[in-house]
N, CA, C and O atoms as CSV, one atom per row, in Angstrom:
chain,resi,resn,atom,element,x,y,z
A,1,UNK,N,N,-14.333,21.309,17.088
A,1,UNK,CA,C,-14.101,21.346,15.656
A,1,UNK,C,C,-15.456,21.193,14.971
A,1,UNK,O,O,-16.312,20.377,15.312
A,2,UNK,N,N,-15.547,21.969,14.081
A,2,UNK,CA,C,-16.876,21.920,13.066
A,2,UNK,C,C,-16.662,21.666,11.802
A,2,UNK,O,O,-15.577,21.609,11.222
A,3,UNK,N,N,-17.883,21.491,11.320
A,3,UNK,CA,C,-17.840,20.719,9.737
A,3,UNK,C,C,-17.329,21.502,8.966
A,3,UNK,O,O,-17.136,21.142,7.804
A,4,UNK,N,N,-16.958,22.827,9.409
A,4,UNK,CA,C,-16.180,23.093,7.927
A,4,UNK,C,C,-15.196,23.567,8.212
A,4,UNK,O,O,-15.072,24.637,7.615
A,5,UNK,N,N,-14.053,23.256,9.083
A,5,UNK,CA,C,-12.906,23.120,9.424
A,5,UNK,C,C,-12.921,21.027,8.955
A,5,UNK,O,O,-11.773,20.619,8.777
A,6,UNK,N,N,-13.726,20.219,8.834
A,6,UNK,CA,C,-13.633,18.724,8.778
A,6,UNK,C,C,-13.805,19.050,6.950
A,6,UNK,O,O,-12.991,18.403,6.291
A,7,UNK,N,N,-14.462,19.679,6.375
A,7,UNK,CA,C,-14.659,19.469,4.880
A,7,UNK,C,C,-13.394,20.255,4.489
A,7,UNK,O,O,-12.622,19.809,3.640
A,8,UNK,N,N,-13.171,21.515,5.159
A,8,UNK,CA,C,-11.968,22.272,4.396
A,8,UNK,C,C,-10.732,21.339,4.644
A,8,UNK,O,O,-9.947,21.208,3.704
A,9,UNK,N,N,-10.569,20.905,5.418
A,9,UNK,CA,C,-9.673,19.885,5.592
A,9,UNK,C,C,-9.453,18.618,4.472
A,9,UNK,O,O,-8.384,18.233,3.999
A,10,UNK,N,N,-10.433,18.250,4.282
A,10,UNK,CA,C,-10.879,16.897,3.087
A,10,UNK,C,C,-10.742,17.886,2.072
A,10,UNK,O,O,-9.919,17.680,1.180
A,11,UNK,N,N,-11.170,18.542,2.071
A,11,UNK,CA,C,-11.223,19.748,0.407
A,11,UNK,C,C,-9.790,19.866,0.017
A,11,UNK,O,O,-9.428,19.904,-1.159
A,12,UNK,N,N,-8.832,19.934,1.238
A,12,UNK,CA,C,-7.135,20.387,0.797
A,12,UNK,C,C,-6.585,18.837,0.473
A,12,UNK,O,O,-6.173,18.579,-0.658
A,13,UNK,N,N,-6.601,17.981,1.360
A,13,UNK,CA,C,-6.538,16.606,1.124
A,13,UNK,C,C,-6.236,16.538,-0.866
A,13,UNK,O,O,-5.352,16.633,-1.718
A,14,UNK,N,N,-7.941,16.272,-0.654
A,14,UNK,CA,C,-7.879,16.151,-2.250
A,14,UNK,C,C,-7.666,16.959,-3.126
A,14,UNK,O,O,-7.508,16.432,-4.228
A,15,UNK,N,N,-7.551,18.684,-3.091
A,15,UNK,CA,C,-6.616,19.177,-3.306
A,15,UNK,C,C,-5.305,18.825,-4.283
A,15,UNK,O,O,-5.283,18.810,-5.514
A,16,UNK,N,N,-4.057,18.505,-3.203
A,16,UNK,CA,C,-3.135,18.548,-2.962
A,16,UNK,C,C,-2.488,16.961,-4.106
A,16,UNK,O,O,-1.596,16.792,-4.937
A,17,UNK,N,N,-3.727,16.004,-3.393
A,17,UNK,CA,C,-3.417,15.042,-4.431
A,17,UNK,C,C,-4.151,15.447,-5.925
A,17,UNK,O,O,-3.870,14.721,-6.878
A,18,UNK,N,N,-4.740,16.169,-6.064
A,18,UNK,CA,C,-5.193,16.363,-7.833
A,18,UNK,C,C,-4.094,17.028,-8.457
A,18,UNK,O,O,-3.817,16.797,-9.634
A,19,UNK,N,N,-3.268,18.058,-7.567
A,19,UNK,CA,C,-2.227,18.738,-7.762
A,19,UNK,C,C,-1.022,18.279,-8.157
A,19,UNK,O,O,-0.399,18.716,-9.125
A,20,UNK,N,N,-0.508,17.003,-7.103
A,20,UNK,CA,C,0.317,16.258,-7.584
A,20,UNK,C,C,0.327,15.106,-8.839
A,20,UNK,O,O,1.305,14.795,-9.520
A,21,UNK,N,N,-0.940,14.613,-8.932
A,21,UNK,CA,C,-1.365,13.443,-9.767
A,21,UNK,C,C,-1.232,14.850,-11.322
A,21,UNK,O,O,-0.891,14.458,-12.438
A,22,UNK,N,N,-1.522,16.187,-11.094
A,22,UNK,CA,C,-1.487,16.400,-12.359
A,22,UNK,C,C,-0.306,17.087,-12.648
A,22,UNK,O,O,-0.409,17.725,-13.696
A,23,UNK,N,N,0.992,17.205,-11.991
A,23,UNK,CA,C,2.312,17.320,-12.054
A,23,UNK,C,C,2.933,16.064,-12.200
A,23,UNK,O,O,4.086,15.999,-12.627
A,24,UNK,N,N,2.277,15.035,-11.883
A,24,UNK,CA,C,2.848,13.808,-12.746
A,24,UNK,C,C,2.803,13.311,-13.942
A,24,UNK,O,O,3.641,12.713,-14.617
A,25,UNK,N,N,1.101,13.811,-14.236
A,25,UNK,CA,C,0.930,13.356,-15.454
A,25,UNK,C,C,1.214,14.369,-15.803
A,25,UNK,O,O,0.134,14.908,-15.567
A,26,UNK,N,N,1.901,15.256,-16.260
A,26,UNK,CA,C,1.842,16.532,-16.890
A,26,UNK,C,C,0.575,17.241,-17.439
A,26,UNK,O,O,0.506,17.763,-18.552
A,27,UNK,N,N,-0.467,17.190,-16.471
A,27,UNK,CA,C,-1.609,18.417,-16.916
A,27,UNK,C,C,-1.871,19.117,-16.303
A,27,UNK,O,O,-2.324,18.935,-15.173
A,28,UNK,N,N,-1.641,20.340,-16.929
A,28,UNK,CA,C,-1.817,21.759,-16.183
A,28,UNK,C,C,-3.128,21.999,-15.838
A,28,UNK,O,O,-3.214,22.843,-14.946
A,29,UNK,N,N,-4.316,21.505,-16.275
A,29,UNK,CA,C,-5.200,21.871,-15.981
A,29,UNK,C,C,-5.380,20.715,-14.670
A,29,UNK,O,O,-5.329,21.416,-13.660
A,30,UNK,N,N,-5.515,19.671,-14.362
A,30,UNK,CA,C,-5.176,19.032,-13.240
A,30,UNK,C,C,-4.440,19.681,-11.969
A,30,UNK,O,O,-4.598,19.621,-10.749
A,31,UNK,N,N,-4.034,19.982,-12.374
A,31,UNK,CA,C,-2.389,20.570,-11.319
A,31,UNK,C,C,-3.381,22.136,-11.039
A,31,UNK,O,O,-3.529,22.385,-9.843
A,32,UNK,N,N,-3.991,23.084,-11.956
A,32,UNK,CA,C,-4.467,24.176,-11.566
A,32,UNK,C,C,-5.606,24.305,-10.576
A,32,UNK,O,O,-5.839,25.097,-9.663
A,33,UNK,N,N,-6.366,23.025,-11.179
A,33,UNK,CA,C,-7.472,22.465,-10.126
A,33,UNK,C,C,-7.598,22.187,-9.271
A,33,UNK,O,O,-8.442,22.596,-8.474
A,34,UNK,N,N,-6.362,20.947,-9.042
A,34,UNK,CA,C,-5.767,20.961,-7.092
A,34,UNK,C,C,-5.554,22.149,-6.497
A,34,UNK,O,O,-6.372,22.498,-5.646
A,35,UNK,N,N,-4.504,22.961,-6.784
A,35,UNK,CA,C,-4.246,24.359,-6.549
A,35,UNK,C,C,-5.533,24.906,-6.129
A,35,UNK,O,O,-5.574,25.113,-4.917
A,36,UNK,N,N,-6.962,25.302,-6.990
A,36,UNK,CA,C,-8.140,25.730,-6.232
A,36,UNK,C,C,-8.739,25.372,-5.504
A,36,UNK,O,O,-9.426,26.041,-4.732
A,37,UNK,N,N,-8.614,23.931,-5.572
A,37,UNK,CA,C,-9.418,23.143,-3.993
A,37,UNK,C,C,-8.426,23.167,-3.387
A,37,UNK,O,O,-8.841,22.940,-2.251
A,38,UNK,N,N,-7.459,23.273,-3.318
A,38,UNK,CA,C,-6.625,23.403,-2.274
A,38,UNK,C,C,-6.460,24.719,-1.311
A,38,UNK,O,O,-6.228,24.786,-0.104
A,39,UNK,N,N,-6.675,25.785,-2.336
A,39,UNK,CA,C,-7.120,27.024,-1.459
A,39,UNK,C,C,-8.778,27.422,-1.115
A,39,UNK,O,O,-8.983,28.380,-0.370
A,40,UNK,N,N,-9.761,26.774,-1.595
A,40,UNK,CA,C,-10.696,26.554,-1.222
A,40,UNK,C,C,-10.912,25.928,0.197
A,40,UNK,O,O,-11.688,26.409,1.022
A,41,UNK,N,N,-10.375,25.135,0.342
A,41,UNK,CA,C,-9.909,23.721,1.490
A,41,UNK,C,C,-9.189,24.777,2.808
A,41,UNK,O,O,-9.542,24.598,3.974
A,42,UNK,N,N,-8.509,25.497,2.562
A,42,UNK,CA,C,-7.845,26.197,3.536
A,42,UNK,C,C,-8.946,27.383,3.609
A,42,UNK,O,O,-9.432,27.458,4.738
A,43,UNK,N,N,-9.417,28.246,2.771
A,43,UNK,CA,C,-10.549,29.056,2.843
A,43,UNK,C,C,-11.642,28.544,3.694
A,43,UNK,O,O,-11.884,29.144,4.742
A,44,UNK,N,N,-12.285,27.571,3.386
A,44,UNK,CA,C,-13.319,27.129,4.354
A,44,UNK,C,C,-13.059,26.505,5.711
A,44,UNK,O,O,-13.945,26.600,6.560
A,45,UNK,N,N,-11.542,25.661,6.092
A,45,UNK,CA,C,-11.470,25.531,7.163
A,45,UNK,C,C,-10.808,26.752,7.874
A,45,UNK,O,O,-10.909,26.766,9.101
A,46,UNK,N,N,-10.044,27.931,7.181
A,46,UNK,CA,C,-10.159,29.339,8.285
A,46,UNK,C,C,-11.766,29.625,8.800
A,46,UNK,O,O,-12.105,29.829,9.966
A,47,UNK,N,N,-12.708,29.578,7.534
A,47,UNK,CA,C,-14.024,29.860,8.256
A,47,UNK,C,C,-14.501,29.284,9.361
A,47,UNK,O,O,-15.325,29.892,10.045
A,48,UNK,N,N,-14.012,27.880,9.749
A,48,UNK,CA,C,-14.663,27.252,10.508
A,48,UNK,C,C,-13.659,27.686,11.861
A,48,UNK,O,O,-14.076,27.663,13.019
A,49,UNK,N,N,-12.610,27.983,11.568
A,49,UNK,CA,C,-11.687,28.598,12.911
A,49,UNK,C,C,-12.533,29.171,13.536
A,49,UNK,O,O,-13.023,28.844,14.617
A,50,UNK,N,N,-12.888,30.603,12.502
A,50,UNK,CA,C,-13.382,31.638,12.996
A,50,UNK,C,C,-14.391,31.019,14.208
A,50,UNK,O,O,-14.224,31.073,15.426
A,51,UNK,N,N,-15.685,30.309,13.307
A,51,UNK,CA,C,-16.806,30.424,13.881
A,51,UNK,C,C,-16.635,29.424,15.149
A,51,UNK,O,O,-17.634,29.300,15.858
A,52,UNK,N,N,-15.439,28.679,15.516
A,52,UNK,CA,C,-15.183,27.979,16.615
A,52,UNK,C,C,-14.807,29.039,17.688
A,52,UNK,O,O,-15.268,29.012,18.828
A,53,UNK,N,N,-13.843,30.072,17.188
A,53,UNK,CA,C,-13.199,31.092,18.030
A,53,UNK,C,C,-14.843,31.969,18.573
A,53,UNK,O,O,-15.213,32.007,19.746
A,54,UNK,N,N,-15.455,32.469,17.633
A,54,UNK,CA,C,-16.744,33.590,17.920
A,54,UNK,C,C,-17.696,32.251,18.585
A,54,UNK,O,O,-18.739,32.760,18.995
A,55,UNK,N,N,-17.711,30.983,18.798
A,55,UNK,CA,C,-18.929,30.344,18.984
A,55,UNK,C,C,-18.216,30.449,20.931
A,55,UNK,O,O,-18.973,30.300,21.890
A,56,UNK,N,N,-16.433,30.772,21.107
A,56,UNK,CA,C,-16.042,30.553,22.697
A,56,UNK,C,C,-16.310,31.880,23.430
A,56,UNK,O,O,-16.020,31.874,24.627
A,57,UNK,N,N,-16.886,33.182,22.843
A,57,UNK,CA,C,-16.888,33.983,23.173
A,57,UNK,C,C,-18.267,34.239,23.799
A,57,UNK,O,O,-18.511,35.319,24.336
Protein backbone atom coordinates (compact mmCIF):
# COMPACT_ATOMS: atom_id res chain seq x y z
CA UNK A 1 0.00 0.00 0.00
CA UNK A 2 1.22 3.53 -0.87
CA UNK A 3 0.68 6.99 0.23
CA UNK A 4 -1.86 7.74 -1.92
CA UNK A 5 -4.08 4.93 -1.58
CA UNK A 6 -3.26 6.04 2.70
CA UNK A 7 -4.20 9.94 1.87
CA UNK A 8 -7.10 9.02 -0.60
CA UNK A 9 -8.33 7.03 2.03
CA UNK A 10 -8.09 9.95 4.87
CA UNK A 11 -9.31 12.36 2.02
CA UNK A 12 -12.81 10.13 1.85
CA UNK A 13 -12.79 9.75 5.68
CA UNK A 14 -13.09 13.38 6.00
CA UNK A 15 -15.01 13.61 3.14
CA UNK A 16 -17.86 11.76 4.17
CA UNK A 17 -17.91 13.36 7.63
CA UNK A 18 -18.03 17.13 6.13
CA UNK A 19 -20.87 15.61 4.11
CA UNK A 20 -22.78 14.42 6.87
CA UNK A 21 -21.98 17.26 9.49
CA UNK A 22 -23.36 19.48 6.55
CA UNK A 23 -26.68 17.45 6.07
CA UNK A 24 -27.10 17.99 9.63
CA UNK A 25 -26.59 21.29 9.88
CA UNK A 26 -28.38 22.01 6.84
CA UNK A 27 -25.54 23.50 4.57
CA UNK A 28 -25.38 22.79 1.22
CA UNK A 29 -22.30 24.13 0.71
CA UNK A 30 -20.78 21.81 3.52
CA UNK A 31 -22.53 18.77 2.30
CA UNK A 32 -21.19 19.76 -1.52
CA UNK A 33 -17.70 19.92 -0.18
CA UNK A 34 -17.67 16.51 1.49
CA UNK A 35 -19.12 15.19 -1.71
CA UNK A 36 -15.68 16.60 -3.52
CA UNK A 37 -13.26 15.30 -1.12
CA UNK A 38 -14.98 12.50 -1.06
CA UNK A 39 -14.55 11.83 -4.72
CA UNK A 40 -11.23 13.25 -4.67
CA UNK A 41 -10.40 10.61 -1.78
CA UNK A 42 -11.55 7.74 -4.02
CA UNK A 43 -9.78 9.45 -7.16
CA UNK A 44 -6.44 9.45 -5.58
CA UNK A 45 -6.63 6.18 -3.80
CA UNK A 46 -7.68 4.41 -7.44
CA UNK A 47 -4.33 6.16 -8.40
CA UNK A 48 -2.47 4.57 -5.90
CA UNK A 49 -4.15 1.02 -6.91
CA UNK A 50 -2.93 1.57 -10.12
CA UNK A 51 0.63 2.38 -9.32
CA UNK A 52 0.69 -0.67 -6.72
CA UNK A 53 -0.75 -2.98 -9.59
CA UNK A 54 2.07 -1.39 -12.48
CA UNK A 55 4.83 -1.20 -9.52
CA UNK A 56 3.94 -5.82 -9.42
CA UNK A 57 4.55 -6.02 -12.92
Amino acid sequence: MNKDRIDGAVKQTEGAIKEAAGKLLGDANLTAEGKVEKAEGKLQNAIGGLKDTLKKL
